[in-house]
N, C-alpha and C positions, 0 to 999 in steps of 0.2 A: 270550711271551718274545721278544727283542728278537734278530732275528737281527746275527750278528759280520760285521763287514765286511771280515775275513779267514778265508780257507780254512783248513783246518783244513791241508793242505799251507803256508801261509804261513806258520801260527803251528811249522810244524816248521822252518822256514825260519830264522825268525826266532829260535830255541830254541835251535840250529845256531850261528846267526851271535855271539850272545851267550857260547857257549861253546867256542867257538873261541879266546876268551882273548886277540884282538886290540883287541878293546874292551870297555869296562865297560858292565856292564846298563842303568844309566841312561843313557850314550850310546847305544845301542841302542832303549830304550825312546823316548827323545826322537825318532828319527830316526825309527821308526814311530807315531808318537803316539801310543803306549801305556804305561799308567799303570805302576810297578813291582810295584803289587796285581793287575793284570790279568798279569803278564810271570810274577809266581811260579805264582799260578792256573793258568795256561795250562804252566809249567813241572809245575805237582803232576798233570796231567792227563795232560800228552804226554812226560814223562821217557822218552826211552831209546826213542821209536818213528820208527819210519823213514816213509818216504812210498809205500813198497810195503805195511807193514802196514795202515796207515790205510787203503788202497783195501781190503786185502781184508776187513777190518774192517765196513767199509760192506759191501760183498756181503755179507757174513756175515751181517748186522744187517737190510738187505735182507729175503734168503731166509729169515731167522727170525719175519718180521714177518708174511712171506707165509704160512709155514707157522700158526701161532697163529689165523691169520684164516681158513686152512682148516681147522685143528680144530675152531672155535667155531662154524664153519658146520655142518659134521659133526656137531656135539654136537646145534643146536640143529636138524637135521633127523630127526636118533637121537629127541630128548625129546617133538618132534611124529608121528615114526609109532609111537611108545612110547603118547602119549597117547589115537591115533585106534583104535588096537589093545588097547587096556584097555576099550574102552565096548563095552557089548552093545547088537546095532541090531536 
């Protein structure tokens, strides 16, 4: 997938700037070169979040990702002394 060549802080920026209600979406959209298909997208995603959530959002997303990857290591050392403890030697 094609990474965005704005921060997910810019796209709050820019979400901000547009609903400020000093300019119209498509002047906006123009002025960051982005399409009004990409400005709703980005609007149905990030509605209503700040740029202190989004940080702790990432941590959150982070630490979740860490943990997952140490249960499955967990599991999958649990299913090997599970297996070596079943055999008669």
């Amino acid at each position: 997938m094609k990474k965005s060549k704005f921060s997910e802080e810019k796209i709050v920026h820019i979400l901000q700037e547009a609903k400020s209600g000093n300019s119209t979406v498509q002047e906006v959209c123009r002025k960051h070169g982005i399409t009004t298909v990409t400005y709703y997208a980005w609007k149905r995603k990030y509605n209503g979040v700040e740029v202190a959530e989004l940080k702790k959002m990432k941590e959150l997303e982070a630490e979740n990702a860490k943990l997952k990857r140490l249960v499955a290591n967990l599991s999958l050392d649990n299913l090997i002394l599970k297996d070596i403890n079943s055999k008669k030697w």
